[in-house]
N, C-alpha and C positions, 0 to 999 in steps of 0.2 A: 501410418504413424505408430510407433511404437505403444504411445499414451491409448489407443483404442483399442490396443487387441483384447479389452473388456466387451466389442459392440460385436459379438456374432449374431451372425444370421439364425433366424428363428423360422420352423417347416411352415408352409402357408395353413396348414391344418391348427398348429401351436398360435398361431395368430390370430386366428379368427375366432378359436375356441378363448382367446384371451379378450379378445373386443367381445365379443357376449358377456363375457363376465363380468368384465366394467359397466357394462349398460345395465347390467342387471345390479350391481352398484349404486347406478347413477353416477359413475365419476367418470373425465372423456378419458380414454390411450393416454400414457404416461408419454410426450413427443418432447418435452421441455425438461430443460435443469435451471433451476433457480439460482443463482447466486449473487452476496450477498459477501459486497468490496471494499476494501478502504477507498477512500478520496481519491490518494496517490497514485491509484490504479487507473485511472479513467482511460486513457489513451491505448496505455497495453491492453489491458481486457480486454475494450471494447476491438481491439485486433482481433485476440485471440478468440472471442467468443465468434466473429465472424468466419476468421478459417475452419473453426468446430464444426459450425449449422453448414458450411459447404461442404464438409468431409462426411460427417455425417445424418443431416439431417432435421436432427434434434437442434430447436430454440433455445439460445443463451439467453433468458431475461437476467440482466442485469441492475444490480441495485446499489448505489454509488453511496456514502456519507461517512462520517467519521468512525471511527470501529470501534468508539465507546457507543454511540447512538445505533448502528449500527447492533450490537450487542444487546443493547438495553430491546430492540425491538425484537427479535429471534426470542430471548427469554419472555418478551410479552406475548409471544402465538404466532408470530410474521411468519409466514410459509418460506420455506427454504431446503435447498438441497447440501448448499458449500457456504462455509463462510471464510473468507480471507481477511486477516485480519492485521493491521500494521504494528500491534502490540500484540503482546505474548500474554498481558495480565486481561487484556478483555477476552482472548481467547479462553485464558481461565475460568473466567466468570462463564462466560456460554456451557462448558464441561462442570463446572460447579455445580448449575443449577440445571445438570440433564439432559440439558439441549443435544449432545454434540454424541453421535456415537463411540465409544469405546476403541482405542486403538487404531482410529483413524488421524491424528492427528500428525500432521509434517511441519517439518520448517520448508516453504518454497523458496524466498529468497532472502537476500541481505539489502541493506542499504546502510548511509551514512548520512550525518545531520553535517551541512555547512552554514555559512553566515554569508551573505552577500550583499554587497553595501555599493553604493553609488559614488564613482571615484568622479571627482570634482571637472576633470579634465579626458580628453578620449584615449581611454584605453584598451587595446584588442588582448582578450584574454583566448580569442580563438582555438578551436582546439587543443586546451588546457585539460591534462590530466590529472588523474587525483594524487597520482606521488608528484605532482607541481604546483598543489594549490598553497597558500601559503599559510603561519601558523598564526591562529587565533588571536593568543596572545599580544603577539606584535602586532597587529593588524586594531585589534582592540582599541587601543592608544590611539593609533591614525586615526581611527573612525570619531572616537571623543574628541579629540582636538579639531579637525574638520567641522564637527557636526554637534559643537556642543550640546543643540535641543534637537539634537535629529532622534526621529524616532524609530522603533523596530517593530515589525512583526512577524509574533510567532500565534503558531497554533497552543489556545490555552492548554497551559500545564496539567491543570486538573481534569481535562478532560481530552484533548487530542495528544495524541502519541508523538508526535514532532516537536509540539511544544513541550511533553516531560522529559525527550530525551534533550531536548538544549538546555532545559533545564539541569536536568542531571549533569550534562556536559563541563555546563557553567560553572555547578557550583564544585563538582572537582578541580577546577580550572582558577578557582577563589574568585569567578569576575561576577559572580549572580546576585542580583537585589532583588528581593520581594516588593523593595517599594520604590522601585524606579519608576516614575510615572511614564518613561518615554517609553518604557516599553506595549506594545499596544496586541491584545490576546485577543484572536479568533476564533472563529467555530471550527475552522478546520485551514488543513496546511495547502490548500489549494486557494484561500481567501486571504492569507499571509502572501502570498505569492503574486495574488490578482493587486493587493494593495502597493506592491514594488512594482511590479508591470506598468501600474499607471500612475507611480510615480506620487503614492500620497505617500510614503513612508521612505527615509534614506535607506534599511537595511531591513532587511528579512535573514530567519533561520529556515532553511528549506531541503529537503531531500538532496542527495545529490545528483538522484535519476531526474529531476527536475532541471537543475543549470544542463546535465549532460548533453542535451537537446537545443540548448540554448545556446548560439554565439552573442555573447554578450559581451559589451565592452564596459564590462563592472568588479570591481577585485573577489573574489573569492578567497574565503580561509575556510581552515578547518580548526578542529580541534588535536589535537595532540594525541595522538593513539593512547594514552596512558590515561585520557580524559573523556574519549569520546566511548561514546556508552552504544553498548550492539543492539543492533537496528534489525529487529527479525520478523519477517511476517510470514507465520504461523497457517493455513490452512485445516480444515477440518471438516469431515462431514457433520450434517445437520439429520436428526431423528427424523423419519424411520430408518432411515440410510435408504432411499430407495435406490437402483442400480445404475439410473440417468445421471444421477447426484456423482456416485461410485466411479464410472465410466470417465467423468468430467473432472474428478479430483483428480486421478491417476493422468490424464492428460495432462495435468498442468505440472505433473513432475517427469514429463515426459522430453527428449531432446528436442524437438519438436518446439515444445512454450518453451524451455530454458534458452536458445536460441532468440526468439521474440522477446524474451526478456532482457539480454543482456545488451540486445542492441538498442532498447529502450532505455539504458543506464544503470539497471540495476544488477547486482551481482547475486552469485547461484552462494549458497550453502555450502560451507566445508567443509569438504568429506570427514568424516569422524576419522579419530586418532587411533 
């Protein structure tokens, strides 16, 4: 794989003189990388971390939660090699306050926020692509008239990244209210999505690498490119930078993951201009 040619072989002499010295430490062989995901990742990662440990070895522990919380616990001492993160401004905070080493940071992937609502009657949206989803706006209207006290959920605004970017989306879009009670905020955009899944809520805001996966017979919209706010998540090493960490970051920008990424829904980074 391209992403590894960080993991050389090291002489059996270089090895063992390195396990002595950890023992005399007290700390075991560095064999794991830590990281440390947003929500939205759960199903990719937990792929990726797997063809890792079989390629090379080394332990994926994996650390799943929103990427404000997420955040908040790395600046509190949480051990960690990578953090991936579904916002750019938590990313910042982590680099803010030191955490994050210096010139490690990438953008891995893209995504988009959609709106998916429960169309009254059975509709096959079946392999529906993103230049056929339809536009918010219009859809907006359908959904209030249908659903006068239907409700939605998003991942809270003030604190998960799904829910600030619909927010954001919304209120370029002029449809956002602060105080619409039907709107209903989560801890995170995976608990937005379990609350439509089972049917307590008419409409969720949700990833689009989330429906990608999903044949569902539910209308999806989007927002209006001139409204819909860029969905980026950031990647970075975690202090000291050890070389596990290093080895695993570069992996994930590797053809290799970009590949398991996309066929997961999510889209790769624009090449610069």
């Amino acid at each position: 794989m391209s992403g590894l040619r960080a993991l050389r072989p090291f002489r059996t002499t270089n090895v063992l003189a390195g396990l002595l010295l950890l023992a005399a430490c007290g700390d075991p062989p560095p064999a794991e990388v830590r990281v440390h995901a947003a929500s939205s990742l759960v199903d990719v990662m937990e792929r990726i971390g797997r063809e890792y440990e079989a390629a090379t070895g080394v332990k994926v522990r994996l650390n799943f939660a929103a990427s404000s919380t997420l955040a908040r616990q790395i600046v509190e001492g949480a051990p960690g090699d990578v953090f991936l993160s579904a916002d750019s401004l938590w990313a910042d905070f982590v680099e803010s306050m030191g955490r994050g080493v210096p010139g490690t940071r990438v953008d891995i992937l893209r995504n988009e926020i959609v709106f998916v609502w429960r169309w009254p009657e059975w509709l096959s949206r079946t392999g529906a692509k993103r230049e056929d989803l339809l536009d918010l706006k219009e859809n907006w209207r359908d959904f209030r008239s249908m659903y006068p006290e239907g409700r939605i959920a998003l991942g809270d605004p003030n604190h998960v990244p799904a829910g600030r970017y619909a927010r954001e989306g919304l209120r370029k879009a002029g449809l956002w209210d602060e105080r619409d009670a039907r709107l209903l905020r989560t801890d995170s955009e995976r608990m937005a999505l379990g609350l439509f899944e089972s049917e307590e809520v008419e409409g969720a805001f949700l990833y689009w690498s989330e429906l990608r996966r999903r044949d569902w017979p539910n209308e999806i919209s989007r927002l209006d490119p001139e409204d819909s706010p860029s969905v980026l998540y950031p990647a970075l090493l975690l202090a000291p930078g050890r070389p596990d960490g290093r080895a695993f970051l570069a992996h994930l920008r590797s053809e290799e993951a970009g590949a398991i990424f996309v066929e997961a829904g999510f889209l790769l980074p624009e090449p610069p201009r």
